[in-house]
C-alpha positions in Angstrom: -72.5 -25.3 89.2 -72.3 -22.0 87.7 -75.1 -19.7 88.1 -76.7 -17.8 85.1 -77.6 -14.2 84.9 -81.1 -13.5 84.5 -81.8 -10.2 83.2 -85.5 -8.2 83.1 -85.6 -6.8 79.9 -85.4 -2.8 81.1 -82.2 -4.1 82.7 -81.3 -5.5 79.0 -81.9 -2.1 77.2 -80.1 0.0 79.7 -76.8 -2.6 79.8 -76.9 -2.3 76.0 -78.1 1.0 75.4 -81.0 0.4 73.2 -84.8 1.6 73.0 -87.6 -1.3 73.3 -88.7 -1.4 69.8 -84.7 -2.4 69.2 -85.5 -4.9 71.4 -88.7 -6.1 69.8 -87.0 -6.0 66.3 -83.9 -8.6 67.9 -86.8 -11.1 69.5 -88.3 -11.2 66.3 -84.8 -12.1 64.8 -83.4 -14.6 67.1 -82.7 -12.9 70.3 -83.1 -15.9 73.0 -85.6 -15.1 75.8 -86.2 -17.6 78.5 -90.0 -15.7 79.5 -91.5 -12.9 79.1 -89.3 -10.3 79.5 -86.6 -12.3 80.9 -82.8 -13.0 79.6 -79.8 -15.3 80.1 -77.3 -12.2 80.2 -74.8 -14.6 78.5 -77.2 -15.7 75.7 -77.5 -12.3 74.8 -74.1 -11.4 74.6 -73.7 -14.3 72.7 -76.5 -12.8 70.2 -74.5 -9.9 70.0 -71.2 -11.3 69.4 -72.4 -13.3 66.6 -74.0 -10.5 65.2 -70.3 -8.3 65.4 -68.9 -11.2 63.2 -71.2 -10.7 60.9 -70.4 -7.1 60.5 -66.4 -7.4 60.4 -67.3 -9.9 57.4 -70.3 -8.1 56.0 -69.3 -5.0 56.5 -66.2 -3.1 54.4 -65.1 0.7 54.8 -65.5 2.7 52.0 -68.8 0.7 50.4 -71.9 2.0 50.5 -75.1 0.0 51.7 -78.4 0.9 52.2 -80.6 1.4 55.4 -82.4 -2.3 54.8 -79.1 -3.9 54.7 -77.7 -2.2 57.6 -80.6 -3.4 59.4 -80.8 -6.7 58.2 -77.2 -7.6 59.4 -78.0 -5.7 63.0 -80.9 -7.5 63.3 -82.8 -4.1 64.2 -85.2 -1.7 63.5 -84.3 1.8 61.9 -84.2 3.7 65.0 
């Protein structure tokens, strides 16, 4: 049986290079926790992958979009 990787969420922020309130902003919109401040690394990546779909298809060079879309497909805050 394959173990998972568990991931505190400092660990999370660090891996992916993001501040806390980022982090905040993705729980709120989907980002699968198992406890407090615990993740299934693969979960998230998952997340994250989905979201990068999202963008290729969302997403087209040379349009413009504003700040609330931006976020809304990131699934972030505007930091």
């Amino acid at each position: 049986m394959e173990s998972k990787k568990i991931v505190k969420a400092k660990e999370l922020m660090e891996y992916f290079k993001i501040p806390r309130e980022t982090l905040r902003t993705m729980g709120r919109n989907g980002l699968p926790r198992m406890e407090e401040g615990e993740y299934e690394l693969q979960q998230v990546i998952n997340f994250f992958t989905r979201i990068e779909q999202k963008i290729n298809v969302n997403f087209k060079i040379g349009n413009f979009y504003t700040n609330q879309h931006i976020m809304d497909i990131f699934k972030c805050d505007n930091n």
